[in-house]
Structures are given as structure tokens and as C-alpha cells.
C-alpha positions in Angstrom: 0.0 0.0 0.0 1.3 3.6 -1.3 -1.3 5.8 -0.7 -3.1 5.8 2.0 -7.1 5.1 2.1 -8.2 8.5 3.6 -9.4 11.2 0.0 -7.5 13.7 2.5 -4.4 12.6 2.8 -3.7 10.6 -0.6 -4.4 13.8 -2.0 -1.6 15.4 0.1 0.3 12.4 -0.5 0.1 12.4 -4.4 0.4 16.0 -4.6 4.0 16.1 -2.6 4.8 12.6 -4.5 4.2 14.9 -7.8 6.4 17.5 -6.8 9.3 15.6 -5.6 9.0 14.0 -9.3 8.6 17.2 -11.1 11.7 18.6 -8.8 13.7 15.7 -10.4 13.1 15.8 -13.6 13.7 19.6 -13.6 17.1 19.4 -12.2 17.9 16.3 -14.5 16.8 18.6 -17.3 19.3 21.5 -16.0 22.1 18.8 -15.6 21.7 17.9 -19.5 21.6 21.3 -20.6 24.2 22.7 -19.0 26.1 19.1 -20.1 25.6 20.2 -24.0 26.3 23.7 -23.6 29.6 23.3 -21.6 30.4 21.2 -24.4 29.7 23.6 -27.5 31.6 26.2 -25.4 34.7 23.7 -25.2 34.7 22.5 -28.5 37.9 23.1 -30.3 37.4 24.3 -33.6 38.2 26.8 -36.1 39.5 30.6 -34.5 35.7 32.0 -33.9 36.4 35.3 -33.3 36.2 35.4 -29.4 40.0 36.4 -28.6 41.3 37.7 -31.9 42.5 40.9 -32.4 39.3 42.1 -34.4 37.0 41.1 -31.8 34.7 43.3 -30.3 36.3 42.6 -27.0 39.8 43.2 -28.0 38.2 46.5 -29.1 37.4 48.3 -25.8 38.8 51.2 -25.1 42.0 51.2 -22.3 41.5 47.3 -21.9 40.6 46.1 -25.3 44.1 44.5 -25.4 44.1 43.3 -21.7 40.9 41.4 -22.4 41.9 40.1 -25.4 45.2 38.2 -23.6 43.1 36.8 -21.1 40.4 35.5 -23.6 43.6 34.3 -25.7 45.1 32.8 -22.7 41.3 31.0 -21.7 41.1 29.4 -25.2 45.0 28.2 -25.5 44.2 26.6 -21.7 40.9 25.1 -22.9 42.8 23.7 -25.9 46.0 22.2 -23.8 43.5 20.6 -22.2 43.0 16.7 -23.1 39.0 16.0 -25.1 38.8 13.0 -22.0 39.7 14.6 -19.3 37.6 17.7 -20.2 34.1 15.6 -20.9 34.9 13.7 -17.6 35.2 16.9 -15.8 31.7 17.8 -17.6 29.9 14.7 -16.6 31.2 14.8 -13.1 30.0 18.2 -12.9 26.6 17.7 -14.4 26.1 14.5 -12.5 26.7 17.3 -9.4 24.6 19.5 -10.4 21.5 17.0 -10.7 22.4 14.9 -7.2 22.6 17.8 -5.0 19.9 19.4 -5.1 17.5 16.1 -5.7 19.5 13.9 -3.2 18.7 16.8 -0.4 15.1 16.6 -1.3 14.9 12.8 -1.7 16.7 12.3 2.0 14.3 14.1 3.6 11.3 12.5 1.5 12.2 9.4 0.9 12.4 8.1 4.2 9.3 9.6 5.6 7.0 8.2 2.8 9.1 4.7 3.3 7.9 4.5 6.5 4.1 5.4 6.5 4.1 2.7 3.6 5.2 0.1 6.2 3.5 1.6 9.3 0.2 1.1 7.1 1.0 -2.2 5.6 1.7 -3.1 9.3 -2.0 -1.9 10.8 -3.2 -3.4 8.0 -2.0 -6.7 9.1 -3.0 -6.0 13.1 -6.5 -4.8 11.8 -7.1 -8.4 10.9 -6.8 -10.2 14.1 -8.4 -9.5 17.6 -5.2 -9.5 19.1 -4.0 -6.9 16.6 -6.6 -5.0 17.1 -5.6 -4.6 21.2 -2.0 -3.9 19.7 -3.6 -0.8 17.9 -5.1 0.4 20.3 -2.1 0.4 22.9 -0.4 2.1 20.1 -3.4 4.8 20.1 -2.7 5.1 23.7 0.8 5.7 23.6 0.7 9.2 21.1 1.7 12.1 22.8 -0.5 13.5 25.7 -2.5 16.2 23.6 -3.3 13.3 20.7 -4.7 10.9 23.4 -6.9 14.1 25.0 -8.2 15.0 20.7 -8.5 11.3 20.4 -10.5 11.2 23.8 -12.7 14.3 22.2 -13.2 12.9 19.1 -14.7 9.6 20.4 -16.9 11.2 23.1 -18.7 12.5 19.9 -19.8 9.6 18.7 -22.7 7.7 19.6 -20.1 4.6 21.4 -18.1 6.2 24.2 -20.1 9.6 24.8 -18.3 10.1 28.1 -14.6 9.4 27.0 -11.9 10.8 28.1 -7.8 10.0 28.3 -8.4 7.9 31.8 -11.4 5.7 30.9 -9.7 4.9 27.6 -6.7 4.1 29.7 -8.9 2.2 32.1 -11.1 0.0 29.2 -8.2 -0.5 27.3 -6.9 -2.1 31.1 -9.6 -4.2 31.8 -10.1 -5.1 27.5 -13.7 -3.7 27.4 -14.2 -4.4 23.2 -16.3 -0.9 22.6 -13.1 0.8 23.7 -10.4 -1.1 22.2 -12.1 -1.2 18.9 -12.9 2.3 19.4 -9.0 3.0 20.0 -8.2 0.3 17.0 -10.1 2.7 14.5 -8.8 5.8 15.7 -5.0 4.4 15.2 -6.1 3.5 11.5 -7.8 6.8 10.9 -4.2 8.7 12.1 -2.8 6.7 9.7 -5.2 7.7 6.4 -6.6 3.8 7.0 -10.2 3.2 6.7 -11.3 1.8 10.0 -11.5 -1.9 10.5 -15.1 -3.5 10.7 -14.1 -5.4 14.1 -14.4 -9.3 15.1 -17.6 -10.7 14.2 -18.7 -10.9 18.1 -18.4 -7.1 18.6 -21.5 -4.5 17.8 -19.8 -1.5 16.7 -21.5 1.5 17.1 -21.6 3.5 13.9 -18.8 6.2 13.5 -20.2 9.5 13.3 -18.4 10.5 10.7 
């Protein structure tokens, strides 16, 4: 599983996905132009102009003639240099251009979207089993303080667990009453962008109301 089941957040999710994907092919675009016109400005070739005496560099007035020596001494270092060695120094630098900025965005992306993909295939798995189930909602238990008390808030809305709050989840969850555990269960696979699980067989879930 990829996306999550939740229209919310697989929308998020394929909208960043998109992104990171239009980021890399922009930056592998960049790499190959720069490439080919790093190359047409290497090329040796006939004198074109650029550091003769005629050029309209060599021309300017009071450094006309400094210019010209330096763009002279540019083209006779360019030429020196050996055809290999100056296309691997192209590729290695094109090959930088596109990994740096797309390596900085992928190890920051990567990982995160890696690991909902196997938190959800994970509650996917508990979801199936009663046992699971009880695992799920420990895990729904054990958020941070201010998600258990909006978790608490959310489920004393619903027709179920009117009169929930952090301690009696605590407390059913303790002595394995099913309303709450499911209750917990579905709110762990909602966090995640999961469509909550229909519950064992035995158990008369009260209808979410959402």
C-alpha cells in the first residue's frame, strides 16, 4: 500500500509525490543542458572570433588589449586541455549538479513516505486479528498526551463512548472492554489515512459519526 485510504491525505500524498518528481526531472533537465552547452563552449574548432585581435572585445577602449590576452590565454588553456579529461570533468559536474539538489530533497522525502508505507501495511496486518486489534489500540494510547486528550474528544462524539476521556480509555483498554479497544483500533487506522477496521464478528460497533 502507497497511498493511503483517507481522500485527505492521498491527496496530500500524491500532490507532494508529484512534486518531488517534477523537482527531479527539472534538475535532470538543468544537468543535460548545462552538459551540451559546456560542451559547445569547449569545443575546439576553427579561431571564432572570441579572442582575436578584431573582436569586439579586443576592441574596448583602455582594456581592449588586456581582455583580449586573457580570452587568448582561456582558449589556448581550454585547448591544452586533453578532449577525455575535459568531458569527464563535464559529466562529473553535471552529475553534481543534478544529485545535490535532488538527493537533499529525496533524503528528507524518501524516508518519511518509506515509513508510512510500512506503518500502514503493518496496521493493515493488526487490523485483521483480535489480538492486533488490542496492539492498535495500545499504540493509540501511547501518542503524545495532547493526541490521546483529541483522540479522547473525538470519540466522546460519537454515539459509542459519549463520556470518554484520556483515563477511561486508559482504564477499558486495562480491563479489555471491546467498545473501547475497537474504538481505540479505529482511531489508530484513521491517524494513519486507514479506513477503520469492521471489528471481530462478536463485537456490535457503534456507527462512526463521521
Amino acid at each position: 500500500m502507497w497511498y493511503a485510504q483517507n481522500p485527505g491525505r492521498r491527496t496530500r500524498q500524491l500532490a507532494g509525490d508529484a512534486a518531488v518528481l517534477l523537482w527531479t526531472a527539472g534538475w535532470t533537465a538543468a544537468a543535460v543542458v548545462a552538459y551540451r552547452m559546456a560542451l559547445l563552449l569547449t569545443r575546439p574548432g576553427p579561431d571564432s572570433g572570441v579572442a582575436s585581435s578584431g573582436s569586439p572585445a579586443a576592441r574596448l577602449p583602455l582594456v581592449g588589449d588586456d581582455v583580449g590576452a586573457a580570452l587568448r590565454s582561456v582558449v589556448g588553456v581550454v585547448d591544452d586541455i586533453d578532449p577525455v579529461t575535459m568531458r569527464a570533468g563535464l559529466v562529473v559536474s553535471a552529475v553534481a549538479l543534478f544529485l545535490v539538489p535532488v538527493g537533499l530533497v529525496l533524503a528528507r522525502w524518501l524516508p518519511r513516505r518509506l515509513r508510512w508505507v510500512r506503518q500502514a501495511a503493518a496496521a493493515r496486518d493488526l487490523a485483521e486479528s483480535d489480538d492486533g486489534r488490542e496492539l492498535l489500540a495500545l499504540r493509540s494510547l501511547l501518542r503524545p498526551l495532547d493526541e490521546v486528550a483529541a483522540t479522547a474528544t473525538a470519540l466522546a462524539r460519537t454515539p459509542g463512548l459519549p463520556d470518554a476521556t484520556p483515563g477511561s480509555l486508559a482504564e477499558g483498554w486495562r480491563s479489555a472492554d471491546p467498545r473501547v479497544i475497537e474504538a481505540l483500533a479505529d482511531a489508530e487506522l484513521e491517524r494513519l489515512g486507514l479506513a477503520p477496521g469492521l471489528g471481530p464478528a462478536w463485537l456490535p460497533v457503534a456507527e462512526s459519526a463521521t
